[in-house]
C-alpha positions as CSV (number, residue, x, y, z in Angstrom):
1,X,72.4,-14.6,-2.3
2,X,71.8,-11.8,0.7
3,X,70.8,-9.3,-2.0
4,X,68.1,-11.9,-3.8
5,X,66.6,-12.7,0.0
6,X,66.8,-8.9,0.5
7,X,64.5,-8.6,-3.2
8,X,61.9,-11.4,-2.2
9,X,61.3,-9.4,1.4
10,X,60.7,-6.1,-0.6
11,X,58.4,-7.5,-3.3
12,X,56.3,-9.5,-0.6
13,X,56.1,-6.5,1.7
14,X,54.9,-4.6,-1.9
15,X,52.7,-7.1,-2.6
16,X,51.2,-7.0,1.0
17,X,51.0,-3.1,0.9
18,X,48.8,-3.3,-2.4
19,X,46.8,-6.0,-0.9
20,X,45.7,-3.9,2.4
21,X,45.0,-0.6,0.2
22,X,42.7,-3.3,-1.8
23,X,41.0,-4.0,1.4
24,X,40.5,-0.4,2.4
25,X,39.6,0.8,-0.7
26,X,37.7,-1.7,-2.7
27,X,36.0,-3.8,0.3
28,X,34.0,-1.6,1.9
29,X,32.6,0.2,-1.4
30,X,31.4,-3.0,-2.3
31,X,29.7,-3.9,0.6
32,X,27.8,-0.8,0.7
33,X,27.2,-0.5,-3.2
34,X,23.1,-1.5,-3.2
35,X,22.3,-5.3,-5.0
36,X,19.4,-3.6,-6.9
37,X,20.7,-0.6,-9.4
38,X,18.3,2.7,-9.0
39,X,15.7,2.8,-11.5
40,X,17.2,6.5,-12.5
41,X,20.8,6.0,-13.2
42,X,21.2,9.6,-13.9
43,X,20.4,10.8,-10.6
44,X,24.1,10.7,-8.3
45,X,23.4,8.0,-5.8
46,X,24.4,10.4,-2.6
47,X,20.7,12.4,-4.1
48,X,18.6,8.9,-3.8
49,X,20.1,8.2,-0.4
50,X,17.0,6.7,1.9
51,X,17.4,5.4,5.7
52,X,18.6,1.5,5.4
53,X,15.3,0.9,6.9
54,X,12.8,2.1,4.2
55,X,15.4,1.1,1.5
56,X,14.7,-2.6,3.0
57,X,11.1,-2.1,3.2
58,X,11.1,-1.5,-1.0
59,X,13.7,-4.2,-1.9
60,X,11.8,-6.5,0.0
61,X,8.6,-5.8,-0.8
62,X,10.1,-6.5,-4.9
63,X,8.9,-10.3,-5.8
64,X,6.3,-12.2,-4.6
65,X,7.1,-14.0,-1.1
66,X,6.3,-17.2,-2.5
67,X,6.0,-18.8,-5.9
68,X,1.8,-18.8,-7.5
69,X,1.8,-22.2,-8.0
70,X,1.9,-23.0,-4.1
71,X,-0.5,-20.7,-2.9
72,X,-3.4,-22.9,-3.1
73,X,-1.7,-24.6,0.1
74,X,-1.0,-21.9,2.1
75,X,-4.0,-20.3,4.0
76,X,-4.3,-18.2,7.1
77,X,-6.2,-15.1,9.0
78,X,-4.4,-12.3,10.1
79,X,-5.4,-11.2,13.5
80,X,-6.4,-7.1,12.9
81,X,-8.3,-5.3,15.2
82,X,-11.9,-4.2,14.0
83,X,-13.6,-1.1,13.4
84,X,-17.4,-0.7,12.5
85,X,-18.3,2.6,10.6
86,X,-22.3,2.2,11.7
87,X,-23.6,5.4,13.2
88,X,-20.6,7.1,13.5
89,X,-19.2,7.6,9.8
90,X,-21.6,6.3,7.7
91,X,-19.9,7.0,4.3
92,X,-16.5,6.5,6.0
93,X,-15.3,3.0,5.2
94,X,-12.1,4.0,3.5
95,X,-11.3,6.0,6.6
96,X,-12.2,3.1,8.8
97,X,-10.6,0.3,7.1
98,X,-7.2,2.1,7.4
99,X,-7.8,2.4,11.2
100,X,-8.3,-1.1,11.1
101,X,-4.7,-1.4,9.3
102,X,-2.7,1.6,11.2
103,X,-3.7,-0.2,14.5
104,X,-2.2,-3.6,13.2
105,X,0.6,-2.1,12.9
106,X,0.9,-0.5,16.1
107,X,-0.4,2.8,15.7
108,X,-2.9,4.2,18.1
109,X,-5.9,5.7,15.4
110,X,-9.4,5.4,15.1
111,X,-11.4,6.1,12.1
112,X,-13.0,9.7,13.4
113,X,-9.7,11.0,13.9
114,X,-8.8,9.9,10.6
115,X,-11.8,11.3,8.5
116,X,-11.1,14.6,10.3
117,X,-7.9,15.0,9.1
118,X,-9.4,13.7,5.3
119,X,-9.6,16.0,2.6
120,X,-12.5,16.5,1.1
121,X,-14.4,18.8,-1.9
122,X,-17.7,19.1,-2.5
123,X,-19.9,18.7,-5.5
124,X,-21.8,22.3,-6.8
125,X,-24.2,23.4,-9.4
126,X,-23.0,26.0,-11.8
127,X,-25.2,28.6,-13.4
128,X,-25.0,26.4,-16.5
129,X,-26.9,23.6,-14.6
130,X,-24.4,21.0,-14.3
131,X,-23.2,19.6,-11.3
132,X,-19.2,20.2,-10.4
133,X,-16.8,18.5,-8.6
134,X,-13.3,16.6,-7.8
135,X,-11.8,13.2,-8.9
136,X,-11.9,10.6,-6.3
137,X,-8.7,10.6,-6.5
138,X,-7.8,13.7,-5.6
139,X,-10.3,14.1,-2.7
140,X,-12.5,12.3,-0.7
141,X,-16.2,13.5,-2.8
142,X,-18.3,14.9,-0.1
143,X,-17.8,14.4,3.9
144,X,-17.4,10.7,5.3
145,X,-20.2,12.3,8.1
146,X,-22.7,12.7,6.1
147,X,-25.2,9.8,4.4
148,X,-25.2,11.9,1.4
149,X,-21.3,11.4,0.8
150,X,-19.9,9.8,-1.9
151,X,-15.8,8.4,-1.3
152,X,-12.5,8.0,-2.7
153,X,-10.0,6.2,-4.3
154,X,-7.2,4.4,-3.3
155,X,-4.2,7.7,-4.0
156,X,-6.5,10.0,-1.4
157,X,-5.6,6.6,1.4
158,X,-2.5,6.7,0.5
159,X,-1.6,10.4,0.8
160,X,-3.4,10.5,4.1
161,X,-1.8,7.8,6.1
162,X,1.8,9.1,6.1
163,X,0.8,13.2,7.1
164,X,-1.1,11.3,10.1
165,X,2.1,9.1,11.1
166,X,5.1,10.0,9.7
167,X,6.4,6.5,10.1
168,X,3.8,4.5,8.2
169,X,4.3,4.3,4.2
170,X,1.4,4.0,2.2
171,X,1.2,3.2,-1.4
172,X,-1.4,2.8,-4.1
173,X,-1.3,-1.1,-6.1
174,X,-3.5,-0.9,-9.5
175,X,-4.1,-4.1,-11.6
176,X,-2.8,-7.0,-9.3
177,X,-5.4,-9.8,-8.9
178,X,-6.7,-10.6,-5.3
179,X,-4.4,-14.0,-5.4
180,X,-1.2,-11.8,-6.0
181,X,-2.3,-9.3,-3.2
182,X,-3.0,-12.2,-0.8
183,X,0.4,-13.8,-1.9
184,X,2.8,-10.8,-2.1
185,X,1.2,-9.7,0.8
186,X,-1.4,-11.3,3.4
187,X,0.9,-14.3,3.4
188,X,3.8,-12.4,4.8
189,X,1.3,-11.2,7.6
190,X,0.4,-7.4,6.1
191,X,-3.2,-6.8,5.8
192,X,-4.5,-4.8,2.8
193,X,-6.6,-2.3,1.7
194,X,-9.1,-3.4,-1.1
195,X,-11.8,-1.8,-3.2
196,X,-15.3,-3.4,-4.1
197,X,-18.6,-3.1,-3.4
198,X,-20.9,-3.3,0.0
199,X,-22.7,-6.6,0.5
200,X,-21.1,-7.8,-2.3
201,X,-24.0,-5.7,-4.7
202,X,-23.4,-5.0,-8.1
203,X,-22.2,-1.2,-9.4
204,X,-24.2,0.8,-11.5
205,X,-23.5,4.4,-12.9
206,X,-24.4,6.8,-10.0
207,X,-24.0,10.5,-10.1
208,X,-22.3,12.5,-13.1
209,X,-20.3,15.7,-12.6
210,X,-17.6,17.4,-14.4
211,X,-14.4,17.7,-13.4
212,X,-11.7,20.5,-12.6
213,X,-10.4,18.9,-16.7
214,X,-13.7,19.3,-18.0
215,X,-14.7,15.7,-18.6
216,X,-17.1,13.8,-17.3
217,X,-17.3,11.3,-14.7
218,X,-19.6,9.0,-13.2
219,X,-20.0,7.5,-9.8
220,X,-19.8,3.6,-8.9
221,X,-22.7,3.5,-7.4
222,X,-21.5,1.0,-4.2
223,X,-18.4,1.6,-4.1
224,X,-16.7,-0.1,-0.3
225,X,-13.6,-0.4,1.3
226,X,-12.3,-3.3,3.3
227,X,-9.4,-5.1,4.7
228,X,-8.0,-8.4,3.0
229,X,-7.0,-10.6,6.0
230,X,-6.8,-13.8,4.8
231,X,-8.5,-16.8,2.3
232,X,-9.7,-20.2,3.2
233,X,-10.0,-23.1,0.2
234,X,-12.9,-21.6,-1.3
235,X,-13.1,-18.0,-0.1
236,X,-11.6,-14.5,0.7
237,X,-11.5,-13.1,4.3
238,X,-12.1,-9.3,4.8
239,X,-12.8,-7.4,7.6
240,X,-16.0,-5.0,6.5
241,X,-16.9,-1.7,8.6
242,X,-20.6,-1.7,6.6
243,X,-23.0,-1.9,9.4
244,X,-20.6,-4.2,11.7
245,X,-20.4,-6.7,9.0
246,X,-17.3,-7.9,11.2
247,X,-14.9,-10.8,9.4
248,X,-16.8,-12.0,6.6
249,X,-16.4,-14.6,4.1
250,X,-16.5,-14.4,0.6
251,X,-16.2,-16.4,-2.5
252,X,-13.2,-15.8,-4.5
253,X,-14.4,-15.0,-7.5
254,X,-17.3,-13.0,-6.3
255,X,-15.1,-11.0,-4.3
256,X,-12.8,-10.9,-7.6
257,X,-15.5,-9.5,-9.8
258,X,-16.2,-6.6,-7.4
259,X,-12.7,-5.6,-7.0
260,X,-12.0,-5.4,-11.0
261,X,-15.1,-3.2,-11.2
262,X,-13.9,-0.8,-9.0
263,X,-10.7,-0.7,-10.9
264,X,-8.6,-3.6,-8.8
265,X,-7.3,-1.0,-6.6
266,X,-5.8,-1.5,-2.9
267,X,-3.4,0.3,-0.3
268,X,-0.3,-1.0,0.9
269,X,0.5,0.3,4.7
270,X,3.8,0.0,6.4
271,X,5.6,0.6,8.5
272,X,8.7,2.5,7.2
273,X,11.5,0.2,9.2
274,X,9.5,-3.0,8.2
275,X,11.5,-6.5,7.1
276,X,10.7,-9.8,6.3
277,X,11.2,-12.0,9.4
């Protein structure tokens, strides 16, 4: 009877030995084993590793913040700071929107200090008599300065912001509507970055040149940046630099139809330890 009592104590004390190197082992590798897979499998895990803060920023940023089908009831304005472009950079209203979106968040900039720190490439004629010159975007075409200057695209934004403060992240969005900007973003309080047109005016072909490829390209003649702030029942809020437009309002589907013909392009900016409250 002694020995059997004697058995039972040294299987449960077995049994309790396997259960704590379970909890040491096992436990804490699954709580720090990430809930979305990496998109390249191949790569070893230790050579993605990213600060817990940016990792958050990207998870959260995944899926929309609320389902499409309820937007239609959930309007606001952000509060960001404005920035006029008139008579200081009057082809600068990339530049100066992302002032407008880097000082939201915190960050002391203004829009000259920014289009220094832009690159930028000229357009030249050759001996063959055409006209040369970057994609916008690659570089900003022409100077921000300078009436005569043309612009960029959205991927020369969102290079620029994060060699000006290493603690903003920027990234290009192509192809989402206004309605899935404003509710995967504006609605969880994060201003964005949006291409259309100034005053709202139609874009024609502007200025051809070749480029470093060889083929062609023409200008939007046009072409604006603003800031997407916010939406009422029947219109878009932006915050326009163009000769201190200020917060205007404008109907959806006009403002729509300007961003798709420039290519429904935006910026997101944020900042790299930002969470969802």
């Amino acid at each position: 009877m002694q020995e059997k009592r004697k058995y039972k104590k040294e299987a449960a004390f077995f049994l309790i030995c396997l259960f704590a190197i379970f909890c040491g082992v096992f436990v804490p590798f699954a709580r720090v084993t990430p809930a979305i897979a990496p998109v390249d499998s191949e790569i070893p895990m230790e050579e993605k590793a990213v600060p817990d803060k940016v990792e958050k920023t990207k998870r959260s940023l995944d899926k929309p913040y609320v389902p499409i089908d309820t937007l239609p009831d959930r309007d606001i304005t952000l509060d960001v700071p404005y920035f006029s472009q008139e008579g200081i950079l009057p082809t600068g209203c990339e530049v100066t929107s992302t002032a407008m979106v880097m000082q939201y968040w915190g960050v002391e900039m203004d829009a000259v200090t920014l289009a220094e720190e832009l690159p930028c490439g000229e357009l030249r004629w050759k001996e063959d008599g055409l006209l040369y010159g970057p994609h916008p975007k690659d570089l900003f075409v022409g100077s921000p300065f300078d009436s005569s200057g043309f612009g960029c695209f959205a991927p020369v934004i969102a290079d620029l912001v994060p060699t000006v403060d290493k603690n903003l992240h920027a990234e290009v969005i192509e192809g989402a509507s206004l309605e899935e900007l404003y509710g995967r973003y504006v609605l969880r309080e994060i201003p964005i970055l949006v291409w259309c047109t100034i005053n709202m005016l139609e874009t024609t072909p502007g200025t051809e040149w070749i480029l470093p490829d060889g083929s062609e390209f023409k200008w939007p003649r046009n072409e604006h940046c603003m800031v997407l702030i916010g939406r009422t029942e029947d219109e878009y809020i932006c915050l326009d630099p163009y000769d201190s437009n200020g917060e205007v309002h404008i109907e959806r589907e006009l403002l729509e139809s300007r961003y798709m013909d420039m290519g429904s392009q935006a910026v997101l900016v944020l900042p790299n330890d930002w969470t969802d409250q």
